[in-house]
C-alpha positions, 0 to 999 in steps of 0.5 A: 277537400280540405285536411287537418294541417299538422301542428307545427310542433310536437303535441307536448311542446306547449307544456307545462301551459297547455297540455299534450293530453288538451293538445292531442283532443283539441287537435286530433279530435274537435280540429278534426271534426270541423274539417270532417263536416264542412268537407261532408257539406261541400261534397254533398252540394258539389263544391270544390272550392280551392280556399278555405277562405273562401268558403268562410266569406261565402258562407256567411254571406249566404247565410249557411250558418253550419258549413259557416261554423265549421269552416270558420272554426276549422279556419280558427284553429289552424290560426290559433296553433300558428299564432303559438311557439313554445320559445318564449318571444317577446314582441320586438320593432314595430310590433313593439312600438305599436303596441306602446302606441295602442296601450302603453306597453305589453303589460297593459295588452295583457291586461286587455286581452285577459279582460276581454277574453274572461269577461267574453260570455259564453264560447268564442275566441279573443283577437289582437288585431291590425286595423291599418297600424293601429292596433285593436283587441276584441272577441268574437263568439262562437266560429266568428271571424274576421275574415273579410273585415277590414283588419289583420288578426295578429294573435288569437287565443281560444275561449271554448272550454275544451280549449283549457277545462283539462288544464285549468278547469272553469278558471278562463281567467288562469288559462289566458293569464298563463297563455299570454305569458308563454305562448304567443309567437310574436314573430308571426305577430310582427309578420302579420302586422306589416302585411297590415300595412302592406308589407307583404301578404297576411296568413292564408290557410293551407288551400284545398290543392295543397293539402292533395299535393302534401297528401299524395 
């Protein structure tokens, strides 16, 4: 079965962007069920997949919508706490120049992530993503992914609103604003985007056999 990863930093560390209050529920609480229910439904049809990964393609594929959306949101998350650092980065080399390349600076993408993510309907989530070494920007709703799409995710940032309704209330616009400005770990960026251009391997989550190793 899979576990909760924990955050790779302290609960107050994205402060003042993101509180430890938002940090505490959207980790311990809404993470947590995610993980809670798509182990509940691959014990009840006898699964033991190794791969989170796999269990999101698969699903899909399949048309099991509730083991897909809980697996892809448990996925999602475990992504979106990566792709943040409280040191304040900037993008640098490569990834700098492709972003120059794709929409003539970091000022510009921010504009582009923001526009896409406020003017997203309803919940999902809001990418930057390598297709090759072009770069792209999109939303997905609800638990979607791109997982067995032909791109590499860079960056994520969540849209559901108990992602910033504690910090920011219904300004999505505010918390995206703030959040570009703060907390994007570049450095996992950059590291992504060469795996995009087969410069080594892009993220996977933690898999089922080493959440039992760390556990035991």
């Amino acid at each position: 079965m899979f576990k909760l990863p924990p955050l790779p930093y302290a609960y107050e560390a994205l402060e003042p962007t993101v509180s430890a209050e938002t940090m505490h529920l959207h980790h311990d609480k809404h993470h947590q069920t995610y993980f809670t229910n798509t182990n509940k439904m691959l014990d009840e049809a006898g699964l033991s997949p190794r791969t989170l990964e796999e269990v999101v393609v698969e699903a899909k594929q399949a048309g099991k919508k509730k083991l897909f959306n809980n697996a892809a949101q448990a996925w999602n998350h475990t992504f979106f706490w990566t792709c943040m650092s409280p040191d304040g980065q900037a993008p640098a080399g490569d990834l700098k120049a492709a972003i120059e390349e794709a929409f003539g600076g970091l000022e510009q993408l921010k504009a582009k992530f923001v526009e896409e993510g406020a003017g997203h309907f309803a919940s999902g989530w809001v990418w930057l993503v390598a297709r090759g070494s072009t770069l792209e920007v999109n939303s997905t709703h609800d638990g979607d992914n791109h997982l067995g799409e032909d791109v590499v995710p860079l960056l994520v940032c969540d849209l559901w609103e108990h992602a910033y309704y504690v910090d920011y209330r219904n300004d999505r616009k505010k918390f995206l604003e703030a959040w570009f400005d703060a907390l994007p770990n570049w450095t996992f960026a950059a590291e992504q985007y060469a795996a995009a251009r087969g410069q080594g391997e892009a993220w996977k989550h933690p898999g089922a056999e080493a959440a039992q190793s760390a556990a035991a």
